[in-house]
N, C-alpha and C positions, 0 to 999 in steps of 0.2 A: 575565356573558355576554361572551363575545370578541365584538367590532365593530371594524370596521377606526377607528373615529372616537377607541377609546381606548388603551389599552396595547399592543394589537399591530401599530398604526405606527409608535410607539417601539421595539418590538420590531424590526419589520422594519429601522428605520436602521440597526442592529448588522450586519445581513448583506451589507448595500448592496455593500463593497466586496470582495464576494466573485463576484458576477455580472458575468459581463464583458458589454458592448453593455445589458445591463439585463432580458438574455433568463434566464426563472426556469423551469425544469423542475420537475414535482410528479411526485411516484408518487402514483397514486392506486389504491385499493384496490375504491373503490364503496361504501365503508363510511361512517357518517355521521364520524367525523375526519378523513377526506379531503376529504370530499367540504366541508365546510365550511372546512376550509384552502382549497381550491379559490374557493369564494365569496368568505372573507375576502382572497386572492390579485386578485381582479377585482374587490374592491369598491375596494382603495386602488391598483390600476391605474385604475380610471376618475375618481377622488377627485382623485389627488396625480400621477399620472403616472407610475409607478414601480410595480411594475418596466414595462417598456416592452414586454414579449412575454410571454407567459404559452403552455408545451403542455406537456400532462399524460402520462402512461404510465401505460397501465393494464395491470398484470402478470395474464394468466390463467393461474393455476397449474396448471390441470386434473384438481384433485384432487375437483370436485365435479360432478354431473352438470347443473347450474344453471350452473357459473361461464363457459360460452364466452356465453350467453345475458345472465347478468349484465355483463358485461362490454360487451356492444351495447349492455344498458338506459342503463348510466354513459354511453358512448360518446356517445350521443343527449342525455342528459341534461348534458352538459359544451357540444357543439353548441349548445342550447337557451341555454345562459350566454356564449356568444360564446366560447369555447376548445376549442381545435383539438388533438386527441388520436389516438395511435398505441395500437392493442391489442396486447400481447407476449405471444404467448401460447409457452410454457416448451417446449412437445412433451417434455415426460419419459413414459417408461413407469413409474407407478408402483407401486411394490410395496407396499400397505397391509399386508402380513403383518409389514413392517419399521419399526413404526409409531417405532420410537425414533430410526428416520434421518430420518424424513422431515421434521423442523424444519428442520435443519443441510440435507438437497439443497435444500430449498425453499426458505431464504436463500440458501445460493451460486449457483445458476442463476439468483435473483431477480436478486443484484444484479448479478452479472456480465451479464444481459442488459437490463439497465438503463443499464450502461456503456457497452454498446457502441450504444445507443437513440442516448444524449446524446452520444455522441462522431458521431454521424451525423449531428444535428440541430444539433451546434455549441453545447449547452448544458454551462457547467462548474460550474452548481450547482442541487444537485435539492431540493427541498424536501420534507418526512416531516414525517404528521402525527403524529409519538411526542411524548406527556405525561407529565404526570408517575407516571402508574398505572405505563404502560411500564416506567418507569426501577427503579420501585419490582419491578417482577415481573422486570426482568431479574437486578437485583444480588440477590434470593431463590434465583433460579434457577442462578444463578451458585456462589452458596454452597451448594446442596444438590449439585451439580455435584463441588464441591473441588478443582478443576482444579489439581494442583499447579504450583507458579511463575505461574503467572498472576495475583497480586495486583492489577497494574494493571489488569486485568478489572473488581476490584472498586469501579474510579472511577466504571462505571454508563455509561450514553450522556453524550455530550461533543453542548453546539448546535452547534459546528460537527465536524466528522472528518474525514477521506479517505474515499473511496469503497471499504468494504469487497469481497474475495474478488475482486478486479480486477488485481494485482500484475501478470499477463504481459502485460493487454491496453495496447497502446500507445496514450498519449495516457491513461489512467483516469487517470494518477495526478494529475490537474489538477482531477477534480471531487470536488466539495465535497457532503457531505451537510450541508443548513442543516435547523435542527430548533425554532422558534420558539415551537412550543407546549411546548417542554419543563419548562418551571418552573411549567406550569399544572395540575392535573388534570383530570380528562375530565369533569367535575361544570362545570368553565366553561365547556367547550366545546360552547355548544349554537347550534343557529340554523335558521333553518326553511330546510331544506335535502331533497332526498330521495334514499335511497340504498336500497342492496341492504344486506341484512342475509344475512352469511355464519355460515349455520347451524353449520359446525365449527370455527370460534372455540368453541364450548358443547361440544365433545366432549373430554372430558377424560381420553379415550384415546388421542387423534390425538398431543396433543404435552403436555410439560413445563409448557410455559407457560400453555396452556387448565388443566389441572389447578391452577395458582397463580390463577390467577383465578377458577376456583371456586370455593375456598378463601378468598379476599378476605383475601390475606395482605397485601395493599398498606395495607389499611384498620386493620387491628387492629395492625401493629406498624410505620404510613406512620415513626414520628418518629425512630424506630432505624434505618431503611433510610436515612432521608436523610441522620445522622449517620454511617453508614458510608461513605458514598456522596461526604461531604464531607472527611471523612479523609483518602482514600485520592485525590481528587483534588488536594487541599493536599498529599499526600505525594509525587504524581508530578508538580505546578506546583516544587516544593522542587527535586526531582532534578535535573528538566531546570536550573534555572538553577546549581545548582552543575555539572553537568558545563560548563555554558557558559562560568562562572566559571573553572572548570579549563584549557578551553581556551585561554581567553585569555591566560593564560600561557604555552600553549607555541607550540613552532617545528612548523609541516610541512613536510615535501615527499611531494607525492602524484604518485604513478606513474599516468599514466592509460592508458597501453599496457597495466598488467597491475593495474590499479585495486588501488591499494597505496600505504599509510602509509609514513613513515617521519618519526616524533614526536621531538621534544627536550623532554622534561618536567622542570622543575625537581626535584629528590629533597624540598626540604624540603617543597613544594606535595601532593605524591602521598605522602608520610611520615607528614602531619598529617591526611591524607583518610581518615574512616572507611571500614569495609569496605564497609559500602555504598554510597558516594559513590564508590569503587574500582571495584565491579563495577556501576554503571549508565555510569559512564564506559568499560570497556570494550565494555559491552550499547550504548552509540551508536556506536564505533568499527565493531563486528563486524555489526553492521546495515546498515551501509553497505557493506563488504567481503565479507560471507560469501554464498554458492551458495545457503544452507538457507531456506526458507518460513518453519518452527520452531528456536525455538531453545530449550534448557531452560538455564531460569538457573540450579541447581543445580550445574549441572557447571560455569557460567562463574562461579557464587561460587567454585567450587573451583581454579579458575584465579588467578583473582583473589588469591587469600592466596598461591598459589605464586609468585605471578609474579614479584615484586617484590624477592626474597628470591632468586631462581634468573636460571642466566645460560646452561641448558640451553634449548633451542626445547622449546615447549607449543602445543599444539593447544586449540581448542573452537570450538562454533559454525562449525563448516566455516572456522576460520581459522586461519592459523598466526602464531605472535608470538616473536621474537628480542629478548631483553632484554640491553643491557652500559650502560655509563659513559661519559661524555667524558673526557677527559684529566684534567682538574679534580677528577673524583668528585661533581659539584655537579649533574649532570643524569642524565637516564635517556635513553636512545637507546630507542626503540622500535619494531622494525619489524614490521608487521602487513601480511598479504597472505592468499591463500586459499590452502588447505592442498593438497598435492602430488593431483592428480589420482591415485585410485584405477583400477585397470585396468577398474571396471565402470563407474565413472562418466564415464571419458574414451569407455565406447561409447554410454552415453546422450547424450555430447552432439558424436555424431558423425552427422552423417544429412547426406541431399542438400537444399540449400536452394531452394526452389518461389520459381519468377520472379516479381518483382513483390510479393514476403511482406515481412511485418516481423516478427521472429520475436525471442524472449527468451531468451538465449543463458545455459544454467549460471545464470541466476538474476540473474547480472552486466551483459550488454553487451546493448542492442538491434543489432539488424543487417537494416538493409535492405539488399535488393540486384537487382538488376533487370542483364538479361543478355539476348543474341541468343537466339533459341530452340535454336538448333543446337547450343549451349553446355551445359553441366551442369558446377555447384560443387558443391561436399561443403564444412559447416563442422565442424573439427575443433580439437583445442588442438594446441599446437605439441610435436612430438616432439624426442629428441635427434638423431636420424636426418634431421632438417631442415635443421639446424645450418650442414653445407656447399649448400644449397643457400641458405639466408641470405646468407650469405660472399658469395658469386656476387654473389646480387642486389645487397648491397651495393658487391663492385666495378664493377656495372653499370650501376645509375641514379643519377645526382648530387642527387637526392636523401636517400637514403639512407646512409649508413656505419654501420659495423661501431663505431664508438665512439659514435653517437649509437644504434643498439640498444641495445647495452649498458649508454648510458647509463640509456633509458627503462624496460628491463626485465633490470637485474642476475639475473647467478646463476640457480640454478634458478624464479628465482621468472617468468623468463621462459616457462616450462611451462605456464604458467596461463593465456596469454594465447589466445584463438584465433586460426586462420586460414582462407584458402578457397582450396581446391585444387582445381585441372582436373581433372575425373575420368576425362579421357581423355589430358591429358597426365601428372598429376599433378605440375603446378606450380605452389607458390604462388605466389596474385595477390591476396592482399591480408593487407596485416598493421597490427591499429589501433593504427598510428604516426602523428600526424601532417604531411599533407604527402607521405604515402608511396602511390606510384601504380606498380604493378609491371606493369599492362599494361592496354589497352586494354578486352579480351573482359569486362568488368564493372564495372559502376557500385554502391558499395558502401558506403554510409554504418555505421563502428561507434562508439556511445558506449555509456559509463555507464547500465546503468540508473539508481543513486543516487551524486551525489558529493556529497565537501564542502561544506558552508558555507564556504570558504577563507577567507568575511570574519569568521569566530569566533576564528579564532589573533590570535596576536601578530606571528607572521610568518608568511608562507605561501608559494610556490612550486611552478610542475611542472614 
């Protein structure tokens, strides 16, 4: 039996320095692993002091004619334990005829409005009551799935993660899913606790996953899921430190104007690197650089064997990559940037930007911006047909010049970059240089959404 007196306040120290001010957010479902997380949450808050704030979310999916109601009974009953709870309820129209979607919408509107809860409430790590059944029905679930390229799928849930299906909203990428009860199964989690019991968990028509828990596929083959499960996390703890290994040998300079590589890799280091140690190393470069949500490693294995061998430009992963030599023949120059805007993709990320937004630009840049109301921008990437009107700005404000452009965003790959144009004068007023202030009529913050680690290289620079 879980009690906060024995293994899961040892558990909890593991998460401590994940909670910033000591404030812990819970999903809570109303179900009895919640709701008993919840307890064992407030018993070693009042115990040990820690964590120092405790408020819960309770997601009402509205997929049952009980659950707006169930969700008051928790609400009341979390009040009664002295924690102070927010009900989210999803307002989706659903379409039960679509019974195979409804997992997948019913995770992504979960978590995505779970993010923006905690991003309101000032909490950046949530805690989930998933055990070890979970783990064991998701990695089932997963392989009856086959998801191609997806292997790293098959590491199961991680106690700690990012906060999944959140990527555009600004600020998610800071909270933490902490998962405590994960190494336990639901057989220790018991405690006199009282909850709502949701009847289509049992419907093994609704989803995937209810069908595997009919089934008690956890039970009859638990010792095989977890040796999968342990594999396949060994094999992506393996990856990441060799690509880390890798890096630390090389040089960067990274372009933050047009968020772009430019690598010096040792040839004998990247020569003696298996093929797969080849393509997870360029699967973290293109992660950080590339537009795309999805990436298929398939195609980026197939890059990968070309790469290194060719001194033609290759695309994958929404990125483009330029391979030659130093002088020496002793390194690899490698320049990686995203790949020349398509004529339909430059109109999807062209629209008028709303006063006052934070919006996620191409997948790449966040961009806030805040303006007079009489005003109106448009964000667009930059054309060739801009070109002389850059020149200009550059002979105009002492800020700027035309050799420090060019330095920040060489060649075409300065195409890639956005900017924001008057829509009544149609002139640019901002371009993410930094330092660079082209006028007044708007206040415009643009970064990265993901950069370097710059402190993994051996050398670094922008």
């Amino acid at each position: 039996m879980l009690t906060a007196d024995n293994f899961f306040v040892n558990s909890l120290r593991s998460f401590i320095p994940y909670l910033r001010n000591g404030t812990a957010g819970v999903a809570v479902s109303g179900g009895v692993d919640s709701m008993c997380l919840v307890h064992l949450l407030r018993e070693t808050m009042l115990q040990y002091l820690w964590p120092k704030r405790i408020h819960a979310f309770i997601v009402e999916h509205g997929l049952r004619k009980e659950s707006a109601e169930d969700a008051v009974i928790t609400r009341r009953r979390l009040l009664d334990m002295g924690i102070p709870s927010t009900i989210l309820p999803l307002n989706h129209k659903w379409d039960l005829s679509k019974q195979s979607k409804i997992e997948t919408i019913a995770r992504v509107l979960r978590y995505r409005t779970l993010a923006k809860a905690c991003l309101r409430h000032k909490i950046y790590g949530l805690f989930t009551a998933h055990h070890l059944n979970d783990q064991y029905e998701t990695i089932v679930m997963r392989l009856l799935q086959r998801k191609p390229g997806t292997w790293g799928g098959l590491c199961g849930i991680r106690k700690v993660a990012p906060l999944p299906e959140s990527e555009d909203i600004y600020g998610a990428d800071q909270i933490l899913l902490l998962r405590p009860f994960l190494s336990y199964p639901k057989t220790c989690i018991k405690k006199k606790v009282q909850w709502c019991e949701d009847k289509s968990n049992k419907d093994i028509q609704l989803t995937v996953r209810n069908a595997i828990r009919a089934v008690g596929v956890d039970t009859l083959v638990s010792t095989e899921i977890a040796s999968i499960s342990q594999t396949f996390q060994e094999l992506e703890d393996h990856s990441q430190k060799s690509v880390h290994s890798l890096l630390k040998q090389c040089s960067c300079l990274y372009f933050k104007a047009i968020h772009s590589f430019q690598m010096q890799i040792p040839c004998i280091i990247m020569d003696t690197s298996s093929d797969f140690i080849k393509t997870e190393f360029l699967m973290y470069l293109i992660d950080i650089i590339t537009p795309k949500t999805k990436k298929k490693r398939r195609s980026i294995e197939g890059i990968s064997k070309r790469l290194w061998n060719s001194t033609k430009p290759l695309t994958a992963g929404g990125c483009s990559f330029t391979l030659t030599k130093d002088d020496n023949c002793s390194s690899y120059i490698l320049f990686i940037t995203r790949e020349q805007f398509s004529k339909r993709d430059a109109q999807k990320a062209t629209f008028v930007l709303k006063n006052g937004s934070t919006i996620l630009w191409d997948n790449r840049f966040w961009v806030q911006v805040k303006y007079d109301s009489a005003k109106s921008f448009t964000i667009r990437p930059l054309k060739s047909g801009d070109i002389k009107q850059i020149r200009y700005l550059c002979n105009n404000f002492p800020n700027l010049s035309w050799a420090a452009f060019s330095k920040s965003a060489p060649g075409k790959t300065r195409f890639t970059m956005p900017v924001i144009v008057n829509n009544f004068t149609q002139q640019i007023n901002c371009l993410p240089i930094s330092n660079v202030k082209c006028c007044q009529d708007v206040e415009v913050r643009i970064v990265p959404r993901k950069e370097p680690n710059l402190e993994l290289f051996a050398h670094s620079r922008t």
